[in-house]
N, C-alpha and C positions, 0 to 999 in steps of 0.2 A: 504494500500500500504506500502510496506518495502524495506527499502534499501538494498544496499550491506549486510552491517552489519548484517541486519537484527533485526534495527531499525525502528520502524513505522513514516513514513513519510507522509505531509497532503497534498493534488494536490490543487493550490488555485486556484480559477475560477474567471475568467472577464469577463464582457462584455462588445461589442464593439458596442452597436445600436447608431443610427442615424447618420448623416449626420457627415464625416470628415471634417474640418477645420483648420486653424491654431491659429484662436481665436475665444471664443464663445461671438457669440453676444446673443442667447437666452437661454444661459445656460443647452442647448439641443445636445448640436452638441460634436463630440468627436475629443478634440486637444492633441497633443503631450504632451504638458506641462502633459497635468489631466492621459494620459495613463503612462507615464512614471511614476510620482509618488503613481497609484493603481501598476504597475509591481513592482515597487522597494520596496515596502510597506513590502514583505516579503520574504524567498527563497523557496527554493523547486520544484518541477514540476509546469506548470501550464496549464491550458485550458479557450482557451478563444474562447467565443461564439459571432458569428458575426452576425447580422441583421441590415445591410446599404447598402446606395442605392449607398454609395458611397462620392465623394467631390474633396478637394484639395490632387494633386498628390503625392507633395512638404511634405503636412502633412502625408500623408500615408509613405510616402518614411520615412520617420524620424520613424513609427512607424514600421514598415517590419526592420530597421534596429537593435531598440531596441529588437525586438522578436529574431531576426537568432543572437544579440550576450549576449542574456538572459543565462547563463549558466546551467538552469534547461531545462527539457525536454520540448519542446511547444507543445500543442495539437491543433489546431482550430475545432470547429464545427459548421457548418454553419446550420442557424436553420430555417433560413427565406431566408433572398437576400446578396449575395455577391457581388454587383456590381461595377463595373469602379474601382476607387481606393481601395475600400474594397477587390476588386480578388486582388490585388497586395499584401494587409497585408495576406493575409489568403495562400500566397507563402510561407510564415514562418515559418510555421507550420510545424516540423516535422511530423507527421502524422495529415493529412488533412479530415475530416469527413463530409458528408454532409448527413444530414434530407432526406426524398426519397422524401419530398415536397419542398424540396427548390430549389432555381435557381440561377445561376451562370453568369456574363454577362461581357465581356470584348469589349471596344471600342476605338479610337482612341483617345485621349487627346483634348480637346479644349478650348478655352477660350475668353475672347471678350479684343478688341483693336482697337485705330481706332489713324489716320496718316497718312501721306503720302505712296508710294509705298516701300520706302526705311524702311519703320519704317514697314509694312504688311511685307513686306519680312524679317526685324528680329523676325517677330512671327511667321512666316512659319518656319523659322529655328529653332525658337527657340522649338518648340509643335515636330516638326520631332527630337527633341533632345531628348523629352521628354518622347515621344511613344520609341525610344531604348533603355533608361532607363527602362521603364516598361519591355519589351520585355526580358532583360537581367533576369528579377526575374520571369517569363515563360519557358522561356528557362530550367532554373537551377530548378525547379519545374517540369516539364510535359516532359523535354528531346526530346522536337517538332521542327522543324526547325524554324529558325526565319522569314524564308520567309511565313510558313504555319501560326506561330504565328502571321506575319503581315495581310495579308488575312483576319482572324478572325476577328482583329479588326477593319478593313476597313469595314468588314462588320457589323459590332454592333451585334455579336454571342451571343446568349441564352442559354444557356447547363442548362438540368435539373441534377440530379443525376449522372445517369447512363450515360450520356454524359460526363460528366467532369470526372467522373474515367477512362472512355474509352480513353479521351484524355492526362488523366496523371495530372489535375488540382486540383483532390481530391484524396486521397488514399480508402477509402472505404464508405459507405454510412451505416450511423445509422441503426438500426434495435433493433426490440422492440424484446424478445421470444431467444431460443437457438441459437446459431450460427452456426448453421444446417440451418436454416429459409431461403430459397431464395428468390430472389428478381426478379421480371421481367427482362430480357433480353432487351426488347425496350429502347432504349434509344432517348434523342428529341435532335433537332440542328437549333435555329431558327434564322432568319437573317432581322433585320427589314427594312435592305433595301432591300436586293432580295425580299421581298413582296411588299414592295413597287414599286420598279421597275417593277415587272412580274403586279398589278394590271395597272399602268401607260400604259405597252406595250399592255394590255389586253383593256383598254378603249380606243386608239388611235388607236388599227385595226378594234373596234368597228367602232366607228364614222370615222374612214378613208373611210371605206366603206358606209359608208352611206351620208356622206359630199358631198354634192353639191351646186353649186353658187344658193344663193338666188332666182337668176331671172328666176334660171331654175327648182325651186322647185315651185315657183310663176305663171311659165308658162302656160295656159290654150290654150290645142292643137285645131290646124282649128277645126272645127266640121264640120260634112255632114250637109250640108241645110236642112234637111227632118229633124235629132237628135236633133240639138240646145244642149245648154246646161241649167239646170238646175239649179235655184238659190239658192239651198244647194250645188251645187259643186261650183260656184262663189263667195258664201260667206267665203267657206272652204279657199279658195286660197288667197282670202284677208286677210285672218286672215294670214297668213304666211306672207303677206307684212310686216303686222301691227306689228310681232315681230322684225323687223328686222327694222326699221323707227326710 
């Protein structure tokens, strides 16, 4: 690679695995502090490879901010998962790349708190603060409305490759051979609660329909005097008592 001058210049590479935080407790996890001192380490272009599931907002925000005011080119390439707060650093990226196997995943912000109603309701407020922050570095990335960007994340959206280019969250997706080489057209969109929800509606019109009072599943009808009834159908019917006792 050569600059202006047409000087040889070196593109320096990072990466970004495991779990964001703001302090590492298992010397595993990636904080502001350790990202900031590999960025400043040297200058030049640089590309950073993302594989995290994700973490604290708060930490990602301090590091999406260090990238967009890095004065060298930023690349991201996502190799594995770009999830929750890792989609927000990987907004940085002047040109955004994704692996044709990796996956992309944005959801609503949350966190655990407990208090009275007054004190739950400054954590409502505060997480609804939180989700337009993110939203803001979606927006300025993918050019999608904020109402469509909200949506998404209500719904804990999945994007593979071809999804997240389609939606504006990657710029082009790796490829191995000439760049001639195409890539599938299908792209996925997947939503873990609309599955959730569509199997929930699907097992309650099951069993709606078939849901009847005990007593009336237990019930053993008159019989004609001449038929009687049978003491495998009798014992059937008691066994129905006997789950319900």
């Amino acid at each position: 690679m050569t600059d202006q001058e047409g000087n040889e210049s070196i593109e320096r590479v990072l990466s970004l695995n495991g779990t964001i935080a703001e302090e590492s407790w298992y010397d595993d996890d990636v904080t502001p502090a350790l990202f900031r001192d590999e960025l400043n380490s040297g200058e030049g272009d640089v590309t950073v490879w993302i594989n995290s599931p994700g973490g604290d907002c708060i930490a990602a925000a301090q590091i999406y901010n260090m990238l967009t005011a890095y004065p060298g080119k930023v690349t991201v390439k996502i190799d594995g998962l770009a999830a929750s707060a890792a989609s927000v650093i990987a907004m940085a990226g002047d040109t955004v790349y994704m692996s044709p196997v990796s996956m992309m995943m944005i959801h609503n912000p949350a966190t655990v708190a407990f208090g009275d109603h007054a004190e739950m309701q400054k954590v409502i407020d505060m997480l609804e603060q939180v989700k337009e922050s993110i939203i803001n570095a979606y927006v300025l990335k993918t050019g999608q409305s904020r109402a469509k960007l909200s949506h998404l994340m209500d719904a804990e959206t999945w994007m593979d490759a071809n999804k997240a280019v389609e939606l504006g969250f990657a710029d082009e997706i790796l490829k191995k051979g000439t760049e001639d080489e195409e890539h599938p057209e299908v792209s996925m969109l997947f939503s873990r609660k609309a599955v959730d929800n569509a199997l929930f509606n699907k097992v309650s019109a099951k069993y709606e329909k078939e849901k009847q009072p005990v007593a009336q599943q237990a019930e053993i009808p008159n019989m004609e005097p001449e038929t009687g009834r049978s003491v495998k159908d009798i014992n059937e019917r008691l066994s129905i008592i006997k789950r319900f006792i």
